[in-house]
N, C-alpha and C positions, 0 to 999 in steps of 0.2 A: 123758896123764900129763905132769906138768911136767917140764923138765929137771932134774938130778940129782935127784930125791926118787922114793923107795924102792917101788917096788909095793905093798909092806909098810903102808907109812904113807899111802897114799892112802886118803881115807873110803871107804867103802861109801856111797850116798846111792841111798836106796829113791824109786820113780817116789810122785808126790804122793799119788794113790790109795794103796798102798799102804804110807805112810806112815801116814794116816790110819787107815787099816784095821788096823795095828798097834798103835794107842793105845789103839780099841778092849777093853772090857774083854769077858771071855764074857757079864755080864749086857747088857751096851748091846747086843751082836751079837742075844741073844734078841730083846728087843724091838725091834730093828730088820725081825729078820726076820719077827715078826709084826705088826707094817705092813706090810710089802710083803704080805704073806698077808691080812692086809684086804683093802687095797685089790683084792688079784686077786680077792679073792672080789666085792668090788663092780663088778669087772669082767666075770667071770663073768656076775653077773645081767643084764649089758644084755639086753632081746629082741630079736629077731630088728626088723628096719627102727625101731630107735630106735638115738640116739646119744646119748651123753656125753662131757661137755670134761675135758679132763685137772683142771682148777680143781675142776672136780665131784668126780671122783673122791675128789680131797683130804679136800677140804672136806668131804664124808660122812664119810670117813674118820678125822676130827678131826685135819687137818691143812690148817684154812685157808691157802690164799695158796701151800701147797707143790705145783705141780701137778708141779718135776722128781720129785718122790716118782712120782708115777702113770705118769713115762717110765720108775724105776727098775724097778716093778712089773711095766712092760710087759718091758724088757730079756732078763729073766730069767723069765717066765713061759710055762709052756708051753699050746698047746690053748686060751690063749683069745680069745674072739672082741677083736683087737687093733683091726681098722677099725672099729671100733665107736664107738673114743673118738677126739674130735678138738679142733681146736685151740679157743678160744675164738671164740666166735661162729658156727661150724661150718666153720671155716680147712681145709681138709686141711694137716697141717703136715709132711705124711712129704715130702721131695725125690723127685723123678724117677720110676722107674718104681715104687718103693715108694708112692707117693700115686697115681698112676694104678690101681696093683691097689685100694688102700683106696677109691678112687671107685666100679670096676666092683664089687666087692663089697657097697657098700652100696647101689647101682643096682641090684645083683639080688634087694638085700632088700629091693628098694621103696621106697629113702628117695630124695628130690628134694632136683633142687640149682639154685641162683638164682647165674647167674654160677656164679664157679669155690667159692661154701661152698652146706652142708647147710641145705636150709629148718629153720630152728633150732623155728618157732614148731609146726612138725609132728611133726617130729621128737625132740626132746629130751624124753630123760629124767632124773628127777629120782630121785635113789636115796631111797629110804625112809629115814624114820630109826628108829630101834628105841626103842622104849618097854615101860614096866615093864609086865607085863600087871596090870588094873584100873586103868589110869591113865589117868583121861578128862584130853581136851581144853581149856582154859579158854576158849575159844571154845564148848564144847557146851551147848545150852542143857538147865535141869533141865528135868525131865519135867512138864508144868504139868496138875495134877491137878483146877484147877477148886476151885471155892468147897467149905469143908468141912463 
């Protein structure tokens, strides 16, 4: 507090997070938190010795280029498979002994590692993307039925 000036008259000044979090309206917080509930569920679906990059994550989740989204997902998400996603190019990005557990973890689901990242080309998975059902492909070829 400064000299002479009042307890009274000092602002209140909220940490930055919570500032933000304050402006917040109820409808931005919904859809906030159903991103993050995306994305866990696309985290969710990793198998067992495959990995995904936090980018992925996003980016499935119609949030190209946001991969801190998929660290928020991780933050607060509970029970899911967490070493599963990793940094870009198969980085372990956790520090210290939190990236030594995500190594031994995916080493006992079978995934290899070249140097200190995950063999990417063996390893990586690509999340699915969702489609209207009856909606072919424009790659699929028609059904060629022969002279009529």
């Amino acid at each position: 507090m400064r000299p002479g000036v009042s307890i009274l008259w000092e602002p209140f000044r909220l940490p930055e997070a919570n500032a933000r979090e304050a402006r917040l309206t109820p409808k931005m917080r919904d859809q906030r938190v159903s991103t993050l509930t995306r994305l866990r569920q696309l985290i969710a679906a990793v198998p067992r010795g495959k990995v995904v990059t936090y980018g992925q994550v996003a980016a499935a989740g119609g949030f190209p280029g946001a991969a801190r989204l998929t660290v928020w997902a991780l933050q607060r998400g509970e029970d899911l498979p967490w070493h599963r996603v990793v940094g870009a190019g198969g980085r372990i990005a956790l520090p210290g002994e939190e990236g030594q557990e995500q190594r031994l973890r995916l080493t006992l689901e079978g995934v290899t590692f070249r140097g200190g990242r995950v063999r990417m080309d063996l390893h990586n998975w690509t999340p699915g993307t969702r489609r209207k059902r009856g909606h072919r492909s424009p790659t699929a070829d028609p059904i060629d039925k022969g002279p009529r």
